[in-house]
N, C-alpha and C positions, 0 to 999 in steps of 0.2 A: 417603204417610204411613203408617206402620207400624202396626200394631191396637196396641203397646205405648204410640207413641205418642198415640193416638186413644183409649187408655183412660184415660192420665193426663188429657186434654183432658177426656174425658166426667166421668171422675169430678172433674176441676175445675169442671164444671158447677156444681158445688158448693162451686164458693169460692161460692156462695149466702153473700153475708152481707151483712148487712144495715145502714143505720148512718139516722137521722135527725136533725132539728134543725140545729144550726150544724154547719158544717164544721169548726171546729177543735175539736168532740166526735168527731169522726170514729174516732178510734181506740174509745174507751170504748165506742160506741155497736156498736162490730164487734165488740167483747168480749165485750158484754153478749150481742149476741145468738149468737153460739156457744155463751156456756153456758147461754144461756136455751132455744136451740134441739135438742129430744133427736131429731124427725125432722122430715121436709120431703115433699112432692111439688109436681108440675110439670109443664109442657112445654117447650122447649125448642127454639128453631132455632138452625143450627149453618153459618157462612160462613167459609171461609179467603178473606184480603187478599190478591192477587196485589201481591209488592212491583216499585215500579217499574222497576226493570230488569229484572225478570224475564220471559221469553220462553214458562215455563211456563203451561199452561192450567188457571186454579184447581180446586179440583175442585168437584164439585156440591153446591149446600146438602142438609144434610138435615137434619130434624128426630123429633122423638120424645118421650116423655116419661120420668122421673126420678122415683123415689122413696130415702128412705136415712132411716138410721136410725144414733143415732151411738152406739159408733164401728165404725166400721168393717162395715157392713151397705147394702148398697143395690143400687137393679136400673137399669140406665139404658140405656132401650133406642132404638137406632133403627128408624125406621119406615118414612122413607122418605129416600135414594132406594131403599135397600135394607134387609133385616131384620138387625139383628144385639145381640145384648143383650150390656152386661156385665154381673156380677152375684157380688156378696159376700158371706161369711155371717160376715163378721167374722175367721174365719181364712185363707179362699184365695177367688182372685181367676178367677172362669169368663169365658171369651171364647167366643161362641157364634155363629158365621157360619153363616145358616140355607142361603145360596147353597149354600155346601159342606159344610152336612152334619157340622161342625167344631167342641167344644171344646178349646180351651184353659184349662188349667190353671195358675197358680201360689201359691203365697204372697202372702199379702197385704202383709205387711210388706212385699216385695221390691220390689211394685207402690204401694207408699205412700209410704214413707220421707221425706223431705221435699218431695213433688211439691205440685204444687197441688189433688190430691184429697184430703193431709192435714189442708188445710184447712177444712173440709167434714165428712173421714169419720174424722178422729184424732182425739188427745189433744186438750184446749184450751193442751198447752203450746206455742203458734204463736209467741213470741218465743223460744222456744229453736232453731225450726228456721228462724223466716221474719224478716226487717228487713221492720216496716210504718211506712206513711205516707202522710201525707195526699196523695190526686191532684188536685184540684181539683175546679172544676165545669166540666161539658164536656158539651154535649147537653144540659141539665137534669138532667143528674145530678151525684151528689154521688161520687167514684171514689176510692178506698183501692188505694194499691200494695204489692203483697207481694212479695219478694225473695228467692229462697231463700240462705241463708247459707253455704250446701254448694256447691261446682261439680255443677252439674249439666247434664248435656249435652243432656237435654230441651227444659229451655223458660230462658228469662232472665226474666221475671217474669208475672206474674197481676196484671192491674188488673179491682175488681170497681165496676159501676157503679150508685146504689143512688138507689133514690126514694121517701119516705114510710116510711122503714123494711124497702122492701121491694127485691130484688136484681131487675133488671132486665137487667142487660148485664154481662157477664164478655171481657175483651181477655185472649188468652195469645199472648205473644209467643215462639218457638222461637228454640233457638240458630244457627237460619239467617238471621234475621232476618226469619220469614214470622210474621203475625198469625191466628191464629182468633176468631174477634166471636161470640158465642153469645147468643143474648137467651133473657129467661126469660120466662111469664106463667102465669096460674094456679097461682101459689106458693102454696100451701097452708101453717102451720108446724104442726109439734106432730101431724098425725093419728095413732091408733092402728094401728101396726102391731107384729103378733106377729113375734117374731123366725122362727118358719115361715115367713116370707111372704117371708123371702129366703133359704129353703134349694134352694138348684138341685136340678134334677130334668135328667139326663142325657136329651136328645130319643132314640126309638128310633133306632137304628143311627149315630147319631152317633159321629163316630173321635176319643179322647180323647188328647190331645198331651200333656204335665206336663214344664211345665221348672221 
């Protein structure tokens, strides 16, 4: 899996959204809390589905935790099985592999655009970029499916799974037909964070990529 792709999954972490009460409020309830929602923190584990014909050996869970701030700000790092952070400042997108010593660099937009981190870390205009709708209940949860409206060769949709108001479980399914299952806990909504607190600060000797 690619860190481009692994960033749009991390920052889909953050289809964080939330919806409660009946299921056919389901949409309202995802609305309300986007724009009710200005930042978040978290933790997060993170498990790719081997699909059944596959012969491939999934890769290892790992987890970490998620903070953001909307729009377009947020640090989401992993912890284990190995160290690696992303991290926004609202204009460009850092990719930080602490193994090799490694950022990457890009634009933000380029890395948003209608992924499932826009969800999360964009605009609140989500029906201009995304088809939603209600998923059912499944696990005891309550699941809203987003679509993106654009071909996009990433991923085919984002189902977010939500309980008591609060996000719990996020399904991103890739155009290979492979699943990533992410759960969330200790969702925090609203804490105060200064927009400093997601200004990257380049590690010493770190080799800077920029595409």
């Amino acid at each position: 899996m690619s860190t481009f792709h692994k960033s749009l999954i991390a920052a889909a972490l953050s289809a964080l959204v939330a919806a409660s009460g009946a299921q056919a409020a389901a949409l309202d309830q995802f609305k309300s809390f986007v724009a009710s929602t200005k930042s978040a923190r978290g933790e997060f584990t993170q498990q790719q589905v081997r699909r059944a014909d596959s012969k491939a050996k999934p890769a290892a869970p790992s987890s970490g935790t998620f903070e953001f701030a909307r729009p377009g700000k947020f640090v989401w790092t992993y912890q284990k099985p190995y160290e690696q952070v992303l991290q926004a400042d609202g204009d460009k997108l850092y990719v930080y592999d602490k193994d090799l010593n490694q950022v990457t660099v890009r634009k933000l937009g380029d890395a948003l655009g209608s992924s499932p981190a826009a969800i999360l870390f964009g605009s609140n205009e989500l029906e201009k970029n995304f088809t939603l709708a209600e998923g059912g209940t499944r696990d005891g949860l309550e699941w809203l499916k987003a679509t993106p409206k654009a071909k996009d060769p990433a991923f085919e949709s984002v189902q977010i799974g939500l309980r008591n108001g609060v996000p719990e479980a996020m399904e991103l399914r890739d155009a290979f037909g492979q699943t990533s299952v992410l759960k969330f806990s200790r969702f925090e909504k609203n804490p105060k964070l200064a927009d400093t607190h997601f200004k990257f600060v380049t590690p010493q000797g770190a080799d800077v990529i920029t595409n």
